[in-house]
N, C-alpha and C positions, 0 to 999 in steps of 0.2 A: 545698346544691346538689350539691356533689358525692355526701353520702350517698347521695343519690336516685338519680345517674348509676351510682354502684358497686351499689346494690340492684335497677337495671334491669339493668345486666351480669348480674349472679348471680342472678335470675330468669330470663333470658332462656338462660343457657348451663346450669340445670338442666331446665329443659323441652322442650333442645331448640329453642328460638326463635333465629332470628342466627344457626347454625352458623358463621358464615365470619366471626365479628366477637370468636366465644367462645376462637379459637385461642391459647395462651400465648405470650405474648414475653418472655422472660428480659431480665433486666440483662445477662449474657455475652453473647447474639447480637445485642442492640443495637450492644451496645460493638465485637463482633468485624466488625460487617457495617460500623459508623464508619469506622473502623479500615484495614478493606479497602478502602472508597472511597478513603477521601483518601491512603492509601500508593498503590493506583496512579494514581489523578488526578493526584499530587503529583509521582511518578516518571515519566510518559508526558511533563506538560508539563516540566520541566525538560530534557529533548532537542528542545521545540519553541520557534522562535525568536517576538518579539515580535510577527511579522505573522504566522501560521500558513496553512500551505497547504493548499486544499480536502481534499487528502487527510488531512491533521492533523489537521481540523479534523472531519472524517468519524470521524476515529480515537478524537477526545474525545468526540464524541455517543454513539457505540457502549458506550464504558466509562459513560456515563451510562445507557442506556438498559438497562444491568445492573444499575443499584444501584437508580436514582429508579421510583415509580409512577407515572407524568404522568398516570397519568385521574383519580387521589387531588390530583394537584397541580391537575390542569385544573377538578374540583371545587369547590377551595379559594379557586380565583384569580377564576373566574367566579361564588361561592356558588351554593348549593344550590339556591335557588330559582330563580333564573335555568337553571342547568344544567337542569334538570327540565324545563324549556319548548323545551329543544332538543332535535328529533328526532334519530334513529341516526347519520344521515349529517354535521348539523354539527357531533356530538359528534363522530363521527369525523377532522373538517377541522379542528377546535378544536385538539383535543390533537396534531395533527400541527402546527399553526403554533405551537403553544406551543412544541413540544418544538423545534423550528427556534431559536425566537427564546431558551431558557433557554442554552443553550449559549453563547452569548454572555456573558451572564452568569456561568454559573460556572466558565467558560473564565479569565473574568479573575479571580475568586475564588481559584482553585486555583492562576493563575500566582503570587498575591499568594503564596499560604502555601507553595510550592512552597521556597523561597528561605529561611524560618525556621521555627524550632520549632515545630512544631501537635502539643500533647499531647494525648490523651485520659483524662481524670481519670472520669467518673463516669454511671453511667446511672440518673434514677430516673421512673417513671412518672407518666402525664400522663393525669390523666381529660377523655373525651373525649366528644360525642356516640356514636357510631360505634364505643366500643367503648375500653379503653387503650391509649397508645400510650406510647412511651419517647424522654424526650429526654435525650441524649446532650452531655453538658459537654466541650467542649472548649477549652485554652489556648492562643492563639499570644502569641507573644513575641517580640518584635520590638527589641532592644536595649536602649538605656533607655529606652524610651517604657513608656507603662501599659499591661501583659499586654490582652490581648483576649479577650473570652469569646463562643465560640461553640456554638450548640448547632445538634445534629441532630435533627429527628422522624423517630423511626423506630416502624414501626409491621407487622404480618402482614397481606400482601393476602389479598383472597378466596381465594387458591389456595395462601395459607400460607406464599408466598414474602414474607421479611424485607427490609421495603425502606424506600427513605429519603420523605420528602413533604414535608420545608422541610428550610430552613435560617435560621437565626437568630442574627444577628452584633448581640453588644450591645442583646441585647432586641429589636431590629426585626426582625420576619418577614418574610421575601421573598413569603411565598404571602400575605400579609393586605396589605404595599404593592403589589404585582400586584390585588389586589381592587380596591385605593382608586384605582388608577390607572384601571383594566378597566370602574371603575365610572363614570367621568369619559367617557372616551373614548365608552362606548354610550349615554351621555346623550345628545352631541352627535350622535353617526353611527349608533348601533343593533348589534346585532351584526354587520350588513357594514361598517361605520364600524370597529370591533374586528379583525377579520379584516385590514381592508386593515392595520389599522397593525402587527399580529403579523406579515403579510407580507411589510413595507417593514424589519421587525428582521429578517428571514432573516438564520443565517450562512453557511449553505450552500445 
């Protein structure tokens, strides 16, 4: 399976095909762009108290909105077949309430490792539809409890810019339980069923 996806890459970025998918991502800019997140994620929240004020809280979405791709994330979380069936404008209101409602999330992520060790050991690549991406190992350690392993997908957007698209604690994916849940929710409501409840998570 994979040979097939690595012989589709290397077909497609000697002819010319996928331009924006052929772009190289190193192990070092994986590892350096990790690295830059969670040093300033880690460093912003440890000045912010356990209730954060709208403007705090303004202040985490911004440093996110530097590192993450949320329409790579908004992709992920709604799959691809679905996504496809939404025209410009709900894609557009999509990935705005996603990126409302992720901040919450990794607001409380970031306070957790804020406080203890978060290493980064290692970056190796991750074949992918869409082209390699690079996931990124990282350790927290947390006293005597058993170390925790987290990883990063990082990955080059279409514009080449090096960015993050999950996060991965102990093998669970946030963009693949975002799916499972995403997928539950539009059973019952549809995609304005979806909507409202991305709405009702607002944190700002």
């Amino acid at each position: 399976m994979y040979k097939r996806i690595f012989s589709f890459i290397l077909i497609a970025c000697t002819f010319g095909i996928a331009n924006t998918k052929c772009a190289k991502l190193t192990k070092t800019e994986a590892v350096t762009i990790t690295k830059n997140f969670i040093e300033k994620g880690t460093s912003f929240l440890k000045k912010v108290s356990d209730t954060p004020s709208k403007k705090e809280t303004q202040q985490f979405f911004e440093i996110l909105d530097e590192f993450i791709d949320f329409e790579v994330v908004a992709q992920d979380t709604l799959g691809k077949v679905d996504w496809n069936k939404l025209n410009e404008e709900q894609r557009k209101n999509y990935v705005a309430a996603l990126k409302d409602m992720i901040v919450n999330d990794y607001m409380k992520r970031f306070k957790e490792y804020a406080e203890k060790p978060l290493n980064v050991e290692k970056a190796s690549p991750k074949p992918s539809a869409d082209g390699i991406r690079m996931m990124v190992l990282s350790i927290l350690k947390d006293g005597n409890r058993p170390p925790v392993r987290i990883e990063w997908e990082v990955r080059k957007n279409s514009a080449g810019k090096v960015v993050v698209t999950d996060l991965i604690i102990e093998g669970i994916s946030m963009s693949s339980t975002k799916n499972r849940e995403f997928r539950n929710i539009r059973r019952r409501g549809g995609f304005k069923g979806l909507m409202q409840f991305l709405h009702s998570r607002k944190a700002i």
